[in-house]
PDB file of N, CA, C and O in Angstrom:
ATOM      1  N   UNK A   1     -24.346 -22.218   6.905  1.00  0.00           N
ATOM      2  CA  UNK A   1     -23.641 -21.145   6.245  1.00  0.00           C
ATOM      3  C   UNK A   1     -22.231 -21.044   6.808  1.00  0.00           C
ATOM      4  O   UNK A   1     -21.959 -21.315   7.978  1.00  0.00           O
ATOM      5  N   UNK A   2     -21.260 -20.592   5.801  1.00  0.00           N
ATOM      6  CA  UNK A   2     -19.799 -20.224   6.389  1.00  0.00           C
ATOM      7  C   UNK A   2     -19.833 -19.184   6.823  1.00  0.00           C
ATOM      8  O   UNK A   2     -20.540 -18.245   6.456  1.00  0.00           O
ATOM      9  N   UNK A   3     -19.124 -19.218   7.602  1.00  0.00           N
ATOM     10  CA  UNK A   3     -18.406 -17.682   8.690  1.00  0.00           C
ATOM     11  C   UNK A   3     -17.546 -17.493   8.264  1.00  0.00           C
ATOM     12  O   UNK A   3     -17.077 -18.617   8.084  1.00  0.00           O
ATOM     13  N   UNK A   4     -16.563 -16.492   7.742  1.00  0.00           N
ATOM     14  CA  UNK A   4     -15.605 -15.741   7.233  1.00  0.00           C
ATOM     15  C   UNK A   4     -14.729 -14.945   7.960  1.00  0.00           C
ATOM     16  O   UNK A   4     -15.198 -13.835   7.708  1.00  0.00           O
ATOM     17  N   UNK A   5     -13.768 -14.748   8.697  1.00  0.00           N
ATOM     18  CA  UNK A   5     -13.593 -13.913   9.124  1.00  0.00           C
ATOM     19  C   UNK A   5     -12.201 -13.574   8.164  1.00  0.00           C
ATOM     20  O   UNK A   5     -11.523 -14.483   7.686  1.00  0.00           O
ATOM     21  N   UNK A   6     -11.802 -11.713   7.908  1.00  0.00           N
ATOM     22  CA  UNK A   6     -11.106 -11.674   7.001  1.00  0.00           C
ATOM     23  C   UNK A   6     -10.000 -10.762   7.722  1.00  0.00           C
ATOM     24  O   UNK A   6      -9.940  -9.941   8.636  1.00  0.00           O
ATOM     25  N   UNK A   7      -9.236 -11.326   6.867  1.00  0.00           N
ATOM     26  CA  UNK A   7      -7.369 -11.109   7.957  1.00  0.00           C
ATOM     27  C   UNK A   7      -7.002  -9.393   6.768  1.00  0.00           C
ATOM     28  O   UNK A   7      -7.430  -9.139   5.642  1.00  0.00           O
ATOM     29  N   UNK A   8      -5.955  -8.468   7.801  1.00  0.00           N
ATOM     30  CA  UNK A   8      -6.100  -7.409   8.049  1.00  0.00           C
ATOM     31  C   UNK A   8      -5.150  -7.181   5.930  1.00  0.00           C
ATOM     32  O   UNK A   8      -5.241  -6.213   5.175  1.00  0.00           O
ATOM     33  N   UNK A   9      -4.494  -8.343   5.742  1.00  0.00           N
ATOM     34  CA  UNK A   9      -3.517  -8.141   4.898  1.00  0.00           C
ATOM     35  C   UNK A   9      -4.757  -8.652   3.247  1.00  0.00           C
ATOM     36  O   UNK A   9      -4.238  -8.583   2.133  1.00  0.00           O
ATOM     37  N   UNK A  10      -6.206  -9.086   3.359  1.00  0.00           N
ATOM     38  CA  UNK A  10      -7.373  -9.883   2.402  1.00  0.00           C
ATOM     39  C   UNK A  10      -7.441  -8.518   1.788  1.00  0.00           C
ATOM     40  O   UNK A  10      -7.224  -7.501   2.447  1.00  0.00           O
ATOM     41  N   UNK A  11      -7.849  -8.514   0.084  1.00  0.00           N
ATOM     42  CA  UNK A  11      -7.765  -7.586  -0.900  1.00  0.00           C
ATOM     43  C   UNK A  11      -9.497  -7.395  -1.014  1.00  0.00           C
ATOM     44  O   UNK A  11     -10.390  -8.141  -1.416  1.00  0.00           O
ATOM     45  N   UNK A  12      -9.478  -6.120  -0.496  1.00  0.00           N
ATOM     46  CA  UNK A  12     -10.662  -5.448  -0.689  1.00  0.00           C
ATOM     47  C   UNK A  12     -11.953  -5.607  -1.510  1.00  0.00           C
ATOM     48  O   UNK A  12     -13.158  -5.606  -1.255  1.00  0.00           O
ATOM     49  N   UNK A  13     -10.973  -5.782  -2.906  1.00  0.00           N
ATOM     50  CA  UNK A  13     -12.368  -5.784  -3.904  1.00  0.00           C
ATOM     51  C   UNK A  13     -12.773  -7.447  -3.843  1.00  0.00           C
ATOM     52  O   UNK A  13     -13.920  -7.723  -4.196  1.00  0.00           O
ATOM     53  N   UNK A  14     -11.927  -8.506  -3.433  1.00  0.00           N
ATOM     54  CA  UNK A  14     -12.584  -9.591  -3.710  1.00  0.00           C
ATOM     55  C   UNK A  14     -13.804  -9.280  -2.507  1.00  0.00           C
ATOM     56  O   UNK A  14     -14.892  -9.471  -3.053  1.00  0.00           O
ATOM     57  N   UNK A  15     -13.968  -8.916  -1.235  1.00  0.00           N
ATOM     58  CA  UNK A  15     -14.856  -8.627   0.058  1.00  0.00           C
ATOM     59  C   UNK A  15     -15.498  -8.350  -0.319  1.00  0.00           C
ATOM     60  O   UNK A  15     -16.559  -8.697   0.198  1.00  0.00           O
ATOM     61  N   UNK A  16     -15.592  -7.523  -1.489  1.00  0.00           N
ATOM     62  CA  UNK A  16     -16.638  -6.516  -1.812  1.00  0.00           C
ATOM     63  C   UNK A  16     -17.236  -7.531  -3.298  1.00  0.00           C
ATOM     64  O   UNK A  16     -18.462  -7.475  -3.192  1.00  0.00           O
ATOM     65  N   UNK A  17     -17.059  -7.978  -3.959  1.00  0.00           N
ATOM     66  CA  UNK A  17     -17.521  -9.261  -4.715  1.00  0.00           C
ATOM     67  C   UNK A  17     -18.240 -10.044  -4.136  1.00  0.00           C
ATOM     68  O   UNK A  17     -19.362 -10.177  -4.624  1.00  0.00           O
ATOM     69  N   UNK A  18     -17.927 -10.802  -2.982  1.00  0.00           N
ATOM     70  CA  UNK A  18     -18.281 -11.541  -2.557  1.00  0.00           C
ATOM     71  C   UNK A  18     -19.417 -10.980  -1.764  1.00  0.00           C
ATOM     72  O   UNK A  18     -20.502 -11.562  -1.735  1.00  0.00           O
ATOM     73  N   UNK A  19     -19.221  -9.986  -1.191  1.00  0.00           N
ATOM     74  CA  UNK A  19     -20.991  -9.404  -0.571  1.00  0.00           C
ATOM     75  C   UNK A  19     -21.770  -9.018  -1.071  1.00  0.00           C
ATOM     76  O   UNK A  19     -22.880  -8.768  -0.601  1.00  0.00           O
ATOM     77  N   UNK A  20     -21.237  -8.791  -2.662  1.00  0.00           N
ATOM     78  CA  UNK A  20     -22.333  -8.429  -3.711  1.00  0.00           C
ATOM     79  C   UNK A  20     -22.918  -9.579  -4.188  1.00  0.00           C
ATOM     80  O   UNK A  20     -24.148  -9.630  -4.168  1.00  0.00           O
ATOM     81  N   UNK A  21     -22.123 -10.763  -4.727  1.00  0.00           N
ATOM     82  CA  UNK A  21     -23.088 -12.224  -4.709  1.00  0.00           C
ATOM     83  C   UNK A  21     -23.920 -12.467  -3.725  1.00  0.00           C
ATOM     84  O   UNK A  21     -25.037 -12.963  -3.876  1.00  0.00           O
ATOM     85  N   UNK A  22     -23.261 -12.023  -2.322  1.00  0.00           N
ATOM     86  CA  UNK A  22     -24.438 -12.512  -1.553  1.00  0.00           C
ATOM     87  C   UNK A  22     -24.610 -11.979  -0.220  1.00  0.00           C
ATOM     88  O   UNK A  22     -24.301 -12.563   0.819  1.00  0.00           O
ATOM     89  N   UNK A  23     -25.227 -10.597  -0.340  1.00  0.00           N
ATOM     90  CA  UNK A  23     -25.250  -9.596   0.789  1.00  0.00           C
ATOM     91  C   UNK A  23     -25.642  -9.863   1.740  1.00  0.00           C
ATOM     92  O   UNK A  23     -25.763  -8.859   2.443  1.00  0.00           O
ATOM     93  N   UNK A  24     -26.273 -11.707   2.732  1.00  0.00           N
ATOM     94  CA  UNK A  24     -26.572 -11.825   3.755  1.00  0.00           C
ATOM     95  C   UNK A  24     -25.192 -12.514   4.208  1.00  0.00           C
ATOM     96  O   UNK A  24     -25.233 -12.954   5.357  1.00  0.00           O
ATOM     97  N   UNK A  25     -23.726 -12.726   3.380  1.00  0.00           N
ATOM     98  CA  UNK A  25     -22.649 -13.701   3.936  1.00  0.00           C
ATOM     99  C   UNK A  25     -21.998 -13.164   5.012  1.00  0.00           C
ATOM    100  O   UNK A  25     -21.319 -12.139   5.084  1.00  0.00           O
ATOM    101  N   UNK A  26     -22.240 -13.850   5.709  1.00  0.00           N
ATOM    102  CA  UNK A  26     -21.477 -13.730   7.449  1.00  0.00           C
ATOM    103  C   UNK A  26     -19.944 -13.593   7.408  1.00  0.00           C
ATOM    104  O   UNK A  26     -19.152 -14.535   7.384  1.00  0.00           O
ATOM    105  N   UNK A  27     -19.604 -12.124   7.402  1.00  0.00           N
ATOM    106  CA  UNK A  27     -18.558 -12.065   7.334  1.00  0.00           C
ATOM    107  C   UNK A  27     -17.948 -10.721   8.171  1.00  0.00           C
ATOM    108  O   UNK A  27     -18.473  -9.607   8.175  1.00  0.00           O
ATOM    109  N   UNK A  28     -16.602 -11.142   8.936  1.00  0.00           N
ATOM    110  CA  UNK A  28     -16.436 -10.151   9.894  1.00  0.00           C
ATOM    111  C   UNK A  28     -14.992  -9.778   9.432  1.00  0.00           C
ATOM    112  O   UNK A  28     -14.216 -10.575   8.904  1.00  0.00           O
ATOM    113  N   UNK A  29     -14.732  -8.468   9.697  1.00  0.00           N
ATOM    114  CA  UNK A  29     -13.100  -8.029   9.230  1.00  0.00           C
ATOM    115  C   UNK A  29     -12.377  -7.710  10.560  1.00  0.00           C
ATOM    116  O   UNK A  29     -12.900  -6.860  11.281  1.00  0.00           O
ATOM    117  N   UNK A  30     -11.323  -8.255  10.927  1.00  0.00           N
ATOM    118  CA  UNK A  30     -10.760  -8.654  12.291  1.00  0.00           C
ATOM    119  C   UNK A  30     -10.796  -7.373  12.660  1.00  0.00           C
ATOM    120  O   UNK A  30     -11.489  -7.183  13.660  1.00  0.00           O
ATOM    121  N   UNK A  31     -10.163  -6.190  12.084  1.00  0.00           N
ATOM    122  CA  UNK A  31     -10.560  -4.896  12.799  1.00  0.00           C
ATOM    123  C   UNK A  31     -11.573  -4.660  13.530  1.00  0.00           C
ATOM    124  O   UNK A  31     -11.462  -4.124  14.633  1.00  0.00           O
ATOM    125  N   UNK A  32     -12.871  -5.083  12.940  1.00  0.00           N
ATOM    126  CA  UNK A  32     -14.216  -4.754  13.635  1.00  0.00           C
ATOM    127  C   UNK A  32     -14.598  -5.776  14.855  1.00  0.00           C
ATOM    128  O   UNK A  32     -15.558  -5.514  15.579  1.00  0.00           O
ATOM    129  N   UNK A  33     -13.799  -6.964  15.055  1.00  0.00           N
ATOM    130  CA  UNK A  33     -13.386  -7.572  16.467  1.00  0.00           C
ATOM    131  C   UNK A  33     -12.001  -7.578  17.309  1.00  0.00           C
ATOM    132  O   UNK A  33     -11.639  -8.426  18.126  1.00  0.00           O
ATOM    133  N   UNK A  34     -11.436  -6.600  16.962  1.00  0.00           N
ATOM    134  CA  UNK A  34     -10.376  -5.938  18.000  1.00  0.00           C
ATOM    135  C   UNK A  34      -9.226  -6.968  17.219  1.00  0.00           C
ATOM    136  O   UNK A  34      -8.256  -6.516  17.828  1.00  0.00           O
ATOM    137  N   UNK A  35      -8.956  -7.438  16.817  1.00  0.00           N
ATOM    138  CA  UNK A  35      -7.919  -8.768  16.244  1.00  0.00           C
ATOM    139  C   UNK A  35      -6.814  -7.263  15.195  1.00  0.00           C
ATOM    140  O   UNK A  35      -5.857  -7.659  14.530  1.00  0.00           O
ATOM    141  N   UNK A  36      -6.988  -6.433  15.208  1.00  0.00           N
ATOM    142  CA  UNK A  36      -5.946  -5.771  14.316  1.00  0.00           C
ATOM    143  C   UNK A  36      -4.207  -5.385  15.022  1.00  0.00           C
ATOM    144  O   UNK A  36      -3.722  -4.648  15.881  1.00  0.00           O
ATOM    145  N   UNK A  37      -3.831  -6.224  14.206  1.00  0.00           N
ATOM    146  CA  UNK A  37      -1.905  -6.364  14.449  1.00  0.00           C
ATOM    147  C   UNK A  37      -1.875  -7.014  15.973  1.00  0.00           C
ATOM    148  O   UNK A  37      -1.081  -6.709  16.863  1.00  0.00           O
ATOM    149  N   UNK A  38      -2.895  -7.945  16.044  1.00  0.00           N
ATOM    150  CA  UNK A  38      -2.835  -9.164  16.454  1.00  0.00           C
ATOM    151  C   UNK A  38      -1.904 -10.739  15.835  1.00  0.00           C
ATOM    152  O   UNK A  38      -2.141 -11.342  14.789  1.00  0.00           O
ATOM    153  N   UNK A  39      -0.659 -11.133  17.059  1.00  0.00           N
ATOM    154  CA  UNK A  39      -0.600 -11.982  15.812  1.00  0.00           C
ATOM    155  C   UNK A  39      -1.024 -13.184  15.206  1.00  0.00           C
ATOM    156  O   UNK A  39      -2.085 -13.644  15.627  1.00  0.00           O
ATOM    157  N   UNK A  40      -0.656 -13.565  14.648  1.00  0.00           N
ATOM    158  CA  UNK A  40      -1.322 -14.577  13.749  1.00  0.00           C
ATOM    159  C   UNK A  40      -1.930 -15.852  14.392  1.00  0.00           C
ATOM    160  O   UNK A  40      -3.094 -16.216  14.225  1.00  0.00           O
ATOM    161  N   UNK A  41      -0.979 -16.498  15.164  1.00  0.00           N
ATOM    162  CA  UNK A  41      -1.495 -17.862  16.122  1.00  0.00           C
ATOM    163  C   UNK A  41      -3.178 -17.088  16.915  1.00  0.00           C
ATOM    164  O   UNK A  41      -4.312 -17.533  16.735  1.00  0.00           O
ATOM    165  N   UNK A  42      -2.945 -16.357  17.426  1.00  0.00           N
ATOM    166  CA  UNK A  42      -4.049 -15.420  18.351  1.00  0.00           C
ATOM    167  C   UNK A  42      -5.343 -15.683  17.417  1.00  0.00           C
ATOM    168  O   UNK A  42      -6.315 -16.267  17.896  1.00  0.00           O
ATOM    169  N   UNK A  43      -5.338 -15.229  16.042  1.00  0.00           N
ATOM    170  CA  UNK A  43      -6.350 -14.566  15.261  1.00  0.00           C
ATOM    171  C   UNK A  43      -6.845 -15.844  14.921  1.00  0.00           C
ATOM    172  O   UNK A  43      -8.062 -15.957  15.066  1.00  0.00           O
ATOM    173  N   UNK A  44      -6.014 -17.210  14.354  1.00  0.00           N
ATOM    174  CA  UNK A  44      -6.389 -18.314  14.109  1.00  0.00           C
ATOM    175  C   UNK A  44      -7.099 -18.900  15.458  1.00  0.00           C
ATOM    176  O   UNK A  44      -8.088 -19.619  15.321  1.00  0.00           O
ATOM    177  N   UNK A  45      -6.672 -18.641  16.569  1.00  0.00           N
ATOM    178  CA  UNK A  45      -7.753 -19.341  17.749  1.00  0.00           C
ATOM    179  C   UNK A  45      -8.866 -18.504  17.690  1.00  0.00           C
ATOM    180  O   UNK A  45      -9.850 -19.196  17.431  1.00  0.00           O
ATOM    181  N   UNK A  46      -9.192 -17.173  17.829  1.00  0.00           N
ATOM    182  CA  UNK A  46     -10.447 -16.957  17.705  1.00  0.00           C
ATOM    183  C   UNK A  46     -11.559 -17.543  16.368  1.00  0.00           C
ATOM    184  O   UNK A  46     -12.733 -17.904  16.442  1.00  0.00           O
ATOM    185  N   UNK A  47     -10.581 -17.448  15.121  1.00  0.00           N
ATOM    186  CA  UNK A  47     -11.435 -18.286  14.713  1.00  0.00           C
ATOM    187  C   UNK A  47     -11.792 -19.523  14.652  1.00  0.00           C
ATOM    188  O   UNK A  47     -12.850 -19.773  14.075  1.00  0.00           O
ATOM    189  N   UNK A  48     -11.152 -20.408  15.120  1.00  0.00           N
ATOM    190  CA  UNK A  48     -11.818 -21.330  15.660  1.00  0.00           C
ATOM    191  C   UNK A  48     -12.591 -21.501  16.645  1.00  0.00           C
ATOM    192  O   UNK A  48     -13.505 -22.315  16.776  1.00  0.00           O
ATOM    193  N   UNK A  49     -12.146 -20.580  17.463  1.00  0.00           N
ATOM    194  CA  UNK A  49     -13.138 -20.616  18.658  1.00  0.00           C
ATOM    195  C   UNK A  49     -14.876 -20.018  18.074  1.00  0.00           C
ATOM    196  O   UNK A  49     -15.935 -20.245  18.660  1.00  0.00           O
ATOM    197  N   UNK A  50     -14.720 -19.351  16.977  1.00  0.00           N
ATOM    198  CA  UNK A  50     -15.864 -19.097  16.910  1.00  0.00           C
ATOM    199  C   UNK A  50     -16.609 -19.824  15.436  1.00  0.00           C
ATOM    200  O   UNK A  50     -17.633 -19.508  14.830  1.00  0.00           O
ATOM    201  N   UNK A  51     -15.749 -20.757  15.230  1.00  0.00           N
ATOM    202  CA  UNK A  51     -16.161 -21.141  13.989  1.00  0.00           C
ATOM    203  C   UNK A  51     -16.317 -20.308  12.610  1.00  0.00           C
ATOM    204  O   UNK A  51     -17.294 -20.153  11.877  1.00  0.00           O
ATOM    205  N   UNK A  52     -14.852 -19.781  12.521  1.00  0.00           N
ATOM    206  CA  UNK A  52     -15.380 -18.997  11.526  1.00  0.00           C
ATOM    207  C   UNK A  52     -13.661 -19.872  10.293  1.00  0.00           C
ATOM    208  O   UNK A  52     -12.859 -20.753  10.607  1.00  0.00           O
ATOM    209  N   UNK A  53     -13.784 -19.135   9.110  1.00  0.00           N
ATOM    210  CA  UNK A  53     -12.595 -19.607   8.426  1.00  0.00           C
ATOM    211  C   UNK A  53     -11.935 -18.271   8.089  1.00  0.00           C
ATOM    212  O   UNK A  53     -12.502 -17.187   7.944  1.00  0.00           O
ATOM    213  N   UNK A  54     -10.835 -18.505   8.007  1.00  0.00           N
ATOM    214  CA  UNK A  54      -9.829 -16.944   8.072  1.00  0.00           C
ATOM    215  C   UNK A  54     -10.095 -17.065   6.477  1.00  0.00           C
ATOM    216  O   UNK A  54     -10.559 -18.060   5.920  1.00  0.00           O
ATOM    217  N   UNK A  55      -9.688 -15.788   5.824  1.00  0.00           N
ATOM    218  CA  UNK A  55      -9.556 -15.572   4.966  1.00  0.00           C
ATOM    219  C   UNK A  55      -8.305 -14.538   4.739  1.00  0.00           C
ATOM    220  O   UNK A  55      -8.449 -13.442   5.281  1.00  0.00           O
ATOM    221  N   UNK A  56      -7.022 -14.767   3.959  1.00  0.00           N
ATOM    222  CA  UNK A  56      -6.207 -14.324   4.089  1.00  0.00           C
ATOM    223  C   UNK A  56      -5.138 -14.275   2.599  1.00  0.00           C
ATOM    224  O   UNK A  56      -5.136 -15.045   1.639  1.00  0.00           O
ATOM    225  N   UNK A  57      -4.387 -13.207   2.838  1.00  0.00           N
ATOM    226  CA  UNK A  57      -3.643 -13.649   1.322  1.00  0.00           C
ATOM    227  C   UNK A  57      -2.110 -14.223   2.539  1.00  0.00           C
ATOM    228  O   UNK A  57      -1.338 -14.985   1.958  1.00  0.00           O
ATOM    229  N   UNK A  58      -1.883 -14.035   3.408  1.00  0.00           N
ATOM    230  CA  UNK A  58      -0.240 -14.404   4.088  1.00  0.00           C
ATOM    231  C   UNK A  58      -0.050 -15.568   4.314  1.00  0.00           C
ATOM    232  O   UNK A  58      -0.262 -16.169   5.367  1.00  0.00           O
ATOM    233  N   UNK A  59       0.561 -16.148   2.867  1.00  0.00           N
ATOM    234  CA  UNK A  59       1.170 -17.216   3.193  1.00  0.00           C
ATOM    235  C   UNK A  59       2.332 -17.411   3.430  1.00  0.00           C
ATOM    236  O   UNK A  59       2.754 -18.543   3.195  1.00  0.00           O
ATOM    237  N   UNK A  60       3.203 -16.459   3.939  1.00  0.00           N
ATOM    238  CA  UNK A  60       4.383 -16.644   4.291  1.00  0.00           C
ATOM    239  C   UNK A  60       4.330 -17.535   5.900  1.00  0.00           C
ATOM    240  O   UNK A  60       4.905 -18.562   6.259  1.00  0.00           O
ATOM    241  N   UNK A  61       3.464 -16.700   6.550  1.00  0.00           N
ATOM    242  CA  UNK A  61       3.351 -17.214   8.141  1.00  0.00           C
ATOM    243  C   UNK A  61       1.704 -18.193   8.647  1.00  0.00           C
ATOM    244  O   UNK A  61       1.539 -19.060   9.505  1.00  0.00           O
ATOM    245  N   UNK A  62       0.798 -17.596   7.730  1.00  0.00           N
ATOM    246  CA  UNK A  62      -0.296 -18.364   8.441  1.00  0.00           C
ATOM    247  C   UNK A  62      -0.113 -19.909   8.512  1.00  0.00           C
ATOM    248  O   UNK A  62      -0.566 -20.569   9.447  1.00  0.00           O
ATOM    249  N   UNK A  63       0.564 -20.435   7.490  1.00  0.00           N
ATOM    250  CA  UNK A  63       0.423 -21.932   7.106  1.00  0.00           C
ATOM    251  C   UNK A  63       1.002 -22.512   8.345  1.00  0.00           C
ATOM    252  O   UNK A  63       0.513 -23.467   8.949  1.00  0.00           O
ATOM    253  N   UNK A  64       2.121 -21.843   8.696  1.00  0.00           N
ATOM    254  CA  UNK A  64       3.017 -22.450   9.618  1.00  0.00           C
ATOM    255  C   UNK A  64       2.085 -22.943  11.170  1.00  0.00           C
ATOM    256  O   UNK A  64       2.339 -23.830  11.985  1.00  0.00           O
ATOM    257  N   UNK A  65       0.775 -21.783  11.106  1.00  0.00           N
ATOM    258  CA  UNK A  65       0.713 -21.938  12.238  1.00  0.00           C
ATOM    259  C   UNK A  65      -0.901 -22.589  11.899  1.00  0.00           C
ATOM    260  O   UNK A  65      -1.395 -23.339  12.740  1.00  0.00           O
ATOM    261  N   UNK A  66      -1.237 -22.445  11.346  1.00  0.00           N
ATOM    262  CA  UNK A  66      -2.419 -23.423  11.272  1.00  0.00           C
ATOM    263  C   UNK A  66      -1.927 -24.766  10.961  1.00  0.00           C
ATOM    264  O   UNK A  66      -2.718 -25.704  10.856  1.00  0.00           O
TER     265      UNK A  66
END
C-alpha cells in the first residue's frame, strides 16, 4: 500500500475523496506530524525517511527540491 503524506498547501476535498474510495488509505496530514510551516527540503526528508509520497499542489518550490 502507498503512504501519503499531505503537504499543508493539498485541497481538502480531493483528501476527502480519496478516503471515501478508500477509508483504510494510509494517509497523514503534516500538521498531525509536527511538519506545519516546516520548510519544504525538511518535509521531503521525512518523507522519505518514512516512505511515504508527498502530496502537494506547490509547484513553484517542491520540484526544485525533490
Amino acid at each position: 500500500m502507498i503512504s501519503l503524506l499531505v503537504d499543508e498547501n493539498f485541497n481538502g476535498h480531493i483528501v476527502e475523496g480519496l478516503t471515501r474510495l478508500d477509508p483504510g488509505l494510509d494517509l497523514v496530514d503534516v500538521q498531525d506530524v509536527g511538519l506545519a510551516a516546516v520548510p519544504d527540503p525538511d518535509i521531503l526528508e521525512w518523507a522519505a525517511r518514512h516512505g511515504q509520497v508527498l502530496l502537494t499542489h506547490d509547484r513553484q518550490t517542491i520540484p526544485a527540491f525533490a
